[in-house]
C-alpha positions in Angstrom: -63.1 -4.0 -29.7 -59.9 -3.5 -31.6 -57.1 -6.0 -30.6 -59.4 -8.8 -29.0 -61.3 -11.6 -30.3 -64.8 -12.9 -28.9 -64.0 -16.9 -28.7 -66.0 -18.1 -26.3 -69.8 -17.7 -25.2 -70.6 -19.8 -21.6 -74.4 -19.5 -20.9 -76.0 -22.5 -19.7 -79.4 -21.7 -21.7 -79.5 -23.4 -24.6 -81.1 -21.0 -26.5 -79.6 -17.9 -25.0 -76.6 -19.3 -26.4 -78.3 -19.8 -29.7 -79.1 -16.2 -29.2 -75.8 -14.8 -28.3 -73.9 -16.6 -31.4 -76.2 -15.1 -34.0 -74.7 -11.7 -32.5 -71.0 -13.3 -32.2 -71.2 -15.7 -35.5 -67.4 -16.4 -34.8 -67.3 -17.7 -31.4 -67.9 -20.8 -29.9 -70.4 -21.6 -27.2 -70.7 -24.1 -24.0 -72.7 -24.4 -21.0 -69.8 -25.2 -19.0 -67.5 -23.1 -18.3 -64.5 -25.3 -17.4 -64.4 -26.6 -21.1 -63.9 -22.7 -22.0 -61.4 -22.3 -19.4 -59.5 -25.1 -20.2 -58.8 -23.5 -23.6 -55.0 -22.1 -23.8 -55.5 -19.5 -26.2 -58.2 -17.8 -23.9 -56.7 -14.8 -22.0 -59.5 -12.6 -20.3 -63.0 -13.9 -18.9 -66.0 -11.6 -18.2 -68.1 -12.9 -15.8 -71.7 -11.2 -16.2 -73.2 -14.2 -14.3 -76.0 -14.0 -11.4 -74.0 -12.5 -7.7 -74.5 -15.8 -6.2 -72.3 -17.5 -9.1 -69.6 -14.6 -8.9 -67.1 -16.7 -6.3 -67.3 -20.0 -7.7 -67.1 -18.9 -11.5 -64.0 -16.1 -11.1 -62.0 -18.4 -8.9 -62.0 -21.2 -12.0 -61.3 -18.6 -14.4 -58.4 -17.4 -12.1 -57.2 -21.1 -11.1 -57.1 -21.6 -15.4 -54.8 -18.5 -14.9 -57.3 -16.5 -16.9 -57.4 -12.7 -16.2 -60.6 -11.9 -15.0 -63.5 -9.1 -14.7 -66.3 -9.9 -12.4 -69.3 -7.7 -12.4 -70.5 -6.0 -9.2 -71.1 -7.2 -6.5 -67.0 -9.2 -7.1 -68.8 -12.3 -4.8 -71.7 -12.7 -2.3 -69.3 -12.1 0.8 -66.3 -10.6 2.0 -64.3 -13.5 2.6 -65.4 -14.7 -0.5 -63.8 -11.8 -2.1 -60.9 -11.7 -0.1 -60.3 -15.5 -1.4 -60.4 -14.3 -5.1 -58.0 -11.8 -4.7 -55.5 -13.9 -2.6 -55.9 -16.4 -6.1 -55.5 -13.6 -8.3 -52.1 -12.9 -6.8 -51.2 -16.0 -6.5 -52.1 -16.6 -9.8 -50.1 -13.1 -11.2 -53.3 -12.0 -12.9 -55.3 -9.1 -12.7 -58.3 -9.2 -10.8 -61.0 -6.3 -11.6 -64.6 -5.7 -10.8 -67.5 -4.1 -12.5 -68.3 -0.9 -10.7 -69.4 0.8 -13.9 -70.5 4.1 -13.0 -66.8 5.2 -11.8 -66.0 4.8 -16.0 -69.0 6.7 -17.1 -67.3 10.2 -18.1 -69.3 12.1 -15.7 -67.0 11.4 -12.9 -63.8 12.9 -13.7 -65.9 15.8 -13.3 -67.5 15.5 -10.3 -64.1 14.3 -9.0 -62.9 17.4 -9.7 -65.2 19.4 -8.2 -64.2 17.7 -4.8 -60.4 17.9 -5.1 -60.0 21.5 -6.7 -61.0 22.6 -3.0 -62.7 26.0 -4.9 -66.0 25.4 -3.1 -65.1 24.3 -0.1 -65.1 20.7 2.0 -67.9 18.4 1.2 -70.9 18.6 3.4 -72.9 15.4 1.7 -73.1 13.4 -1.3 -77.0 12.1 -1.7 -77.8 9.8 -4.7 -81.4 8.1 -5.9 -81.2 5.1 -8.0 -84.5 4.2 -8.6 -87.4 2.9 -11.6 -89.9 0.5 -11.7 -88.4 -2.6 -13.7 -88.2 -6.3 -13.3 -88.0 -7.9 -9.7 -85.3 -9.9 -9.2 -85.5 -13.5 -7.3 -82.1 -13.9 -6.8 -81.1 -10.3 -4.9 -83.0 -7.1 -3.2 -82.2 -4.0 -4.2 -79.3 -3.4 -1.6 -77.0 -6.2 -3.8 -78.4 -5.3 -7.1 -78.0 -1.1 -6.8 -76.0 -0.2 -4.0 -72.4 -1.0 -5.0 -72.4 1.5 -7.8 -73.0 4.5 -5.3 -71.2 3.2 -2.9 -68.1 2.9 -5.4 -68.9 6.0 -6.7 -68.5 8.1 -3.2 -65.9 6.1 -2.1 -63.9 7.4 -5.4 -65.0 11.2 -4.9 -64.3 11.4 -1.3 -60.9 9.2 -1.5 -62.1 7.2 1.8 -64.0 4.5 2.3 -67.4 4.6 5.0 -66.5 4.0 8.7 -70.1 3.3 9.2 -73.5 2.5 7.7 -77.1 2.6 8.4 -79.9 0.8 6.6 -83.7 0.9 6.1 -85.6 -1.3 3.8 -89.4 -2.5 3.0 -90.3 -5.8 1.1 -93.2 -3.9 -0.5 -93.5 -6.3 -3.1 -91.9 -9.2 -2.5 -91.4 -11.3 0.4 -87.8 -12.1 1.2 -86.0 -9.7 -0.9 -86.5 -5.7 -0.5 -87.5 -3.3 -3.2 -86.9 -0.2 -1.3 -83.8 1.2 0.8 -82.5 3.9 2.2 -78.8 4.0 2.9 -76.5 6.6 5.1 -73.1 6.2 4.8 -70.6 7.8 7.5 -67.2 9.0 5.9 -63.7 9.9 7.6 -63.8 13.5 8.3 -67.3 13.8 8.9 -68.9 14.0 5.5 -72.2 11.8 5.1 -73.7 10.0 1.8 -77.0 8.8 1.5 -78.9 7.4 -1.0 -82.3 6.1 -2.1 -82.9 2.7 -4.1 -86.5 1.5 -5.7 -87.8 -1.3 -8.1 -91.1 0.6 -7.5 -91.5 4.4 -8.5 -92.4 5.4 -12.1 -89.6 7.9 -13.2 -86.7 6.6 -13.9 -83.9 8.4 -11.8 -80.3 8.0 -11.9 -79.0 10.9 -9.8 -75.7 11.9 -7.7 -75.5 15.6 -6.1 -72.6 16.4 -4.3 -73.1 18.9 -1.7 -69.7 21.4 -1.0 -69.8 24.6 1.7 -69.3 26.5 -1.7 -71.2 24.9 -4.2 -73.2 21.7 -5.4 -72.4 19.5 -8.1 -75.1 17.1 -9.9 -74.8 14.5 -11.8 -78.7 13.4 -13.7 -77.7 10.3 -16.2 -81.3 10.7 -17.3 -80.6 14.1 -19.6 -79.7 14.1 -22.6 -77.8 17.0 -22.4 -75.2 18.9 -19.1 -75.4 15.6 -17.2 -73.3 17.4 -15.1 -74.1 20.7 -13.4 -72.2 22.8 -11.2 -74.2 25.2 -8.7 -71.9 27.9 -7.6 -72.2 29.6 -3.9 -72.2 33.4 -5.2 -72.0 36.4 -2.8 -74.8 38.8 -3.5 -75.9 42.7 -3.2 -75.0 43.5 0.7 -72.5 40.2 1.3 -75.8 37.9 1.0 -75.1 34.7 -0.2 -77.1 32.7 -2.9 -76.3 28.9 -3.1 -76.8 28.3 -7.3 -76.9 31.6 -8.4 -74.4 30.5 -10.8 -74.9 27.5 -13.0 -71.5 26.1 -15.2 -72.6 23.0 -17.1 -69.1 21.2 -18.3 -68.9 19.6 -21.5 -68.5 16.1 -21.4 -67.7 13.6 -23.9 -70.1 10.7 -25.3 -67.8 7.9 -24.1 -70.2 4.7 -23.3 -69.4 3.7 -19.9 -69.3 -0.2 -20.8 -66.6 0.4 -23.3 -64.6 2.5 -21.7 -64.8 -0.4 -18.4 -63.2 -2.9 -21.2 -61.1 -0.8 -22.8 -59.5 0.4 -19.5 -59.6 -3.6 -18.1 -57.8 -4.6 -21.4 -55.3 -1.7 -21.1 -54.4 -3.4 -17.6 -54.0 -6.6 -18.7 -51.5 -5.9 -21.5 -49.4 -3.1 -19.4 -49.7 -4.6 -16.1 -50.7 -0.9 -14.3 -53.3 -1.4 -11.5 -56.9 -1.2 -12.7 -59.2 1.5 -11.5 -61.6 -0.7 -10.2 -58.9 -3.9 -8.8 -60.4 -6.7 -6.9 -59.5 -5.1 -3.5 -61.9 -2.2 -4.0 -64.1 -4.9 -4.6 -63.8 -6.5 -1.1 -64.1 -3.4 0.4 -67.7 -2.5 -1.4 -68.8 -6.1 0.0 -67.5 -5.2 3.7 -70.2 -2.4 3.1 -72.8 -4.1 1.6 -72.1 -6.9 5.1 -72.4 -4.0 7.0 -76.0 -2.7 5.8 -77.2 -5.9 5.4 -76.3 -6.3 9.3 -78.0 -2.7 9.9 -81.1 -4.2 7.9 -81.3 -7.0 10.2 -80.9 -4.9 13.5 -83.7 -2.5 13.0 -81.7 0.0 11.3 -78.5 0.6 14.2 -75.7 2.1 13.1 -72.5 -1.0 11.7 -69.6 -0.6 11.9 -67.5 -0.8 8.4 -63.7 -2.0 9.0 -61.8 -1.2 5.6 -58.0 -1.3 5.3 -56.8 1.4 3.7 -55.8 1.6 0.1 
């Protein structure tokens, strides 16, 4: 990216960091992190590490007085994240997390949809994140998937959940789940739910946002009008036909990991608030708490205490 410099490569595989400097010839690489952090010159760290290493590995980078973007989930539990952010202030560094999907360019369009107020309040917001793919020994589904869409209708509605219910099966696996099925409660009585799997054969990555007016869908999966906007039109005799009338905006090929960086980098060198800051990143954790809870208890309704923005 234009304006930064690749310098260091932390990876405690020998040979995936063999790997990684044939693609960055000019960097250097380490298996521990501390003798990157303890270089002066370094500014930013990404941390792209497993979830359990999150805490530990952004609260060096921080206490080096780096600035620092954690991927999702920002640490394993709340007060974890609530530690990192207390060091980022401290620190006077900026403090973002990885919740991709709210950079992909699809959402400044869905996001629109809800605020115009043209088709009415939102009923529900149902998304499916599933594929078969690699099962992961170090997190279930919940961990791995579930921040993105909770993120993601966090950022549409403008609230965060009051409560959440879980359900889950360990189909494959023993300890960890592989399928789950999440309802999210919202301020003002809208719902979200979604669906996650490591187990079904088609690929889906899928957001629908359901208005009293219209529906809005989001399929990442086309290659063409990812977004699509059903309209509620009033037929012959006053009768009226949900989708009758299909608008398909045009949306720019932006890739969603650049534009993350790019918009991370911007913070740093301006000092305006990130899109995705640290404390959004506690408050997707306080969620993911409260499912796992849910999980645990059958599937009963949690409690989700957020403070607000």
């Amino acid at each position: 990216m234009p304006g930064v410099r690749l310098d260091w490569i932390v990876d405690p595989d020998p040979e995936r960091r063999a790997e990684a400097l044939l693609l960055a010839p000019g960097a250097r690489a380490t298996g521990d992190e501390r003798e990157a952090f303890g270089d002066p010159r370094l500014d930013v760290v990404v941390v792209s590490s497993p979830s359990p290493t999150h805490a530990p590995v952004a609260s060096a980078a921080l206490e080096a007085g780096k600035h620092v973007l954690v991927e999702k989930p920002l640490a394993p539990t709340s007060e974890e994240a609530e530690d990192l952010v207390r060091r980022a202030r401290r620190a006077k560094r900026l403090l973002s997390v990885g919740h991709l999907l709210l950079y992909h360019p699809a959402m400044a369009h869905l996001r629109r949809f809800v605020t115009a107020g043209r088709h009415g309040p939102v009923l529900y917001v149902y998304g499916q994140r599933s594929n078969i793919g690699r099962l992961r020994d170090d997190e279930g589904a919940l961990i791995s998937l579930a921040p993105h869409d909770i993120s993601v209708m966090a950022h549409l509605l403008g609230v965060w959940p009051v409560s959440v219910t879980a359900h889950a099966r360990r189909c494959v696996q023993r300890q960890l789940e592989d399928i789950v099925f999440l309802t999210l409660k919202f301020p003002g009585g809208a719902l979200g739910q979604v669906h996650f799997s490591w187990l079904e054969p088609i690929k889906v990555r899928r957001i629908s946002v359901v208005a009293r007016e219209g529906m809005a869908v989001f399929d990442d999966m086309l290659p063409e009008e990812k977004v699509r906007v059903h309209a509620v039109v009033t037929g012959p005799g006053g009768k009226r036909q949900p989708g009758a009338r299909v608008l398909a905006p045009k949306i720019k090929p932006i890739e969603p990991l650049k534009a993350e960086l790019g918009a991370f980098l911007a913070s740093v060198r301006t000092g305006k608030p990130s899109l995705t800051p640290g404390e959004d990143g506690v408050r997707v954790v306080k969620v993911l708490e409260a499912a796992q809870a849910s999980l645990l208890a059958d599937g009963r309704e949690m409690p989700v205490t957020i403070r607000a923005r």
